[in-house]
C-alpha positions in Angstrom: -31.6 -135.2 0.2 -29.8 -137.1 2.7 -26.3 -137.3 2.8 -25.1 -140.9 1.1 -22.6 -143.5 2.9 -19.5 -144.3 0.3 -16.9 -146.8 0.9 -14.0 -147.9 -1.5 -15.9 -149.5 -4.0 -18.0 -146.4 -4.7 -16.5 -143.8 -3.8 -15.3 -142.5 -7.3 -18.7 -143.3 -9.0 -20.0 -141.4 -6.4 -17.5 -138.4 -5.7 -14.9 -138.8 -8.4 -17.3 -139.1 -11.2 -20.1 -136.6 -10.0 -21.3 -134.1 -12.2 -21.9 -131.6 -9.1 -19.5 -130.5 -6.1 -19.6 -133.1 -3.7 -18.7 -132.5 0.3 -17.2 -135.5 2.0 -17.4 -136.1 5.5 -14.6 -138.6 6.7 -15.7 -139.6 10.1 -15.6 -142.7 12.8 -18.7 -143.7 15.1 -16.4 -143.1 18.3 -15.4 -139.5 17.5 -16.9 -137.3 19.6 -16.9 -134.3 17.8 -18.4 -136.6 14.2 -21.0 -137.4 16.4 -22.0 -133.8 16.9 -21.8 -133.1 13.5 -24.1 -135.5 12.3 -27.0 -133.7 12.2 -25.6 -130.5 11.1 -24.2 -132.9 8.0 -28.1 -133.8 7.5 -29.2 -130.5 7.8 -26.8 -129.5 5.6 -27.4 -132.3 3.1 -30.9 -131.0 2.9 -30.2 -128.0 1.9 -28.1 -128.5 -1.1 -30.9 -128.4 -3.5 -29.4 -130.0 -6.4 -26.3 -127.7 -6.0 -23.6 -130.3 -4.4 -23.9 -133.4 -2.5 -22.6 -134.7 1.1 -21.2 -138.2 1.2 -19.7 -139.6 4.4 -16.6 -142.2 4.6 -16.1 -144.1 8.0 -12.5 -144.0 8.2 -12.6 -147.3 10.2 -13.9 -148.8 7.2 -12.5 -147.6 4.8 -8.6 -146.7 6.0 -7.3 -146.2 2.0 -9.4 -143.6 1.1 -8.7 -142.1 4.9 -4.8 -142.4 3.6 -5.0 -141.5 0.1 -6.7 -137.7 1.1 -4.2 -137.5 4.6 -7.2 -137.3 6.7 -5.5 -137.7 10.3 -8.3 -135.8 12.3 -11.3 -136.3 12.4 -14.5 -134.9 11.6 -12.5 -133.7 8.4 -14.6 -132.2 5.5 -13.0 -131.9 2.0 -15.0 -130.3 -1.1 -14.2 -132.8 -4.4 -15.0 -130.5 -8.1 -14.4 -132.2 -11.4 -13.0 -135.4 -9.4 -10.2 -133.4 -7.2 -10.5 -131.8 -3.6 -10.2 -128.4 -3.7 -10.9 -127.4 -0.1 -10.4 -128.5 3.0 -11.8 -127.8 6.8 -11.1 -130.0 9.9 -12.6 -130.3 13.4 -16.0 -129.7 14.5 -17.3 -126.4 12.5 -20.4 -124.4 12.0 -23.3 -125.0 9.7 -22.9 -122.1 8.1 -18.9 -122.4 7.4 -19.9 -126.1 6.1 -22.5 -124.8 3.9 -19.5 -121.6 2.4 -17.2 -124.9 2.3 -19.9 -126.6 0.2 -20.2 -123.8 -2.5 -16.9 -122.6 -2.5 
């Protein structure tokens, strides 16, 4: 499954809300080191079978969910469970770590 693109409008039907862990990717199209993580997001994303999703927020776009979870770098990854993050990792990191961040 792909990873879905949330904004403000649908960001807690879609993370808040969800019924599974959910791994959000806050990232901006000039960030370098988002740009090399896209496809290990994907890859990632593919993987989950059914056991969490991947969402990315463009922090550009959406600068109040960027400011409510005190993302200030970016690529920043943050797990939500039952509506509430409960784990964190920042800067460009492995698939593997993603994927222990994911089913943590």
């Amino acid at each position: 499954m792909a990873s879905i693109q949330v904004n403000e409008g649908t960001f807690e039907s879609e993370v808040l809300k969800s019924e599974i862990p959910v791994l959000v990717d806050f990232w901006a199209p000039w960030c370098g080191p988002c740009q090399m993580m896209g496809p290990v997001v994907e890859e990632v994303s593919g993987q989950a079978d059914g056991k969490f999703k991947v969402c990315k927020v463009n922090v550009d776009e959406n600068p109040n969910l960027a400011q409510q979870y005190a993302v200030m770098s970016i690529p920043n990854f943050i797990v939500f469970k039952g509506g509430k993050a409960v784990s964190q990792a920042v800067g460009a990191i492995s698939k593997d770590r993603l994927i222990e961040l994911a089913n943590a």
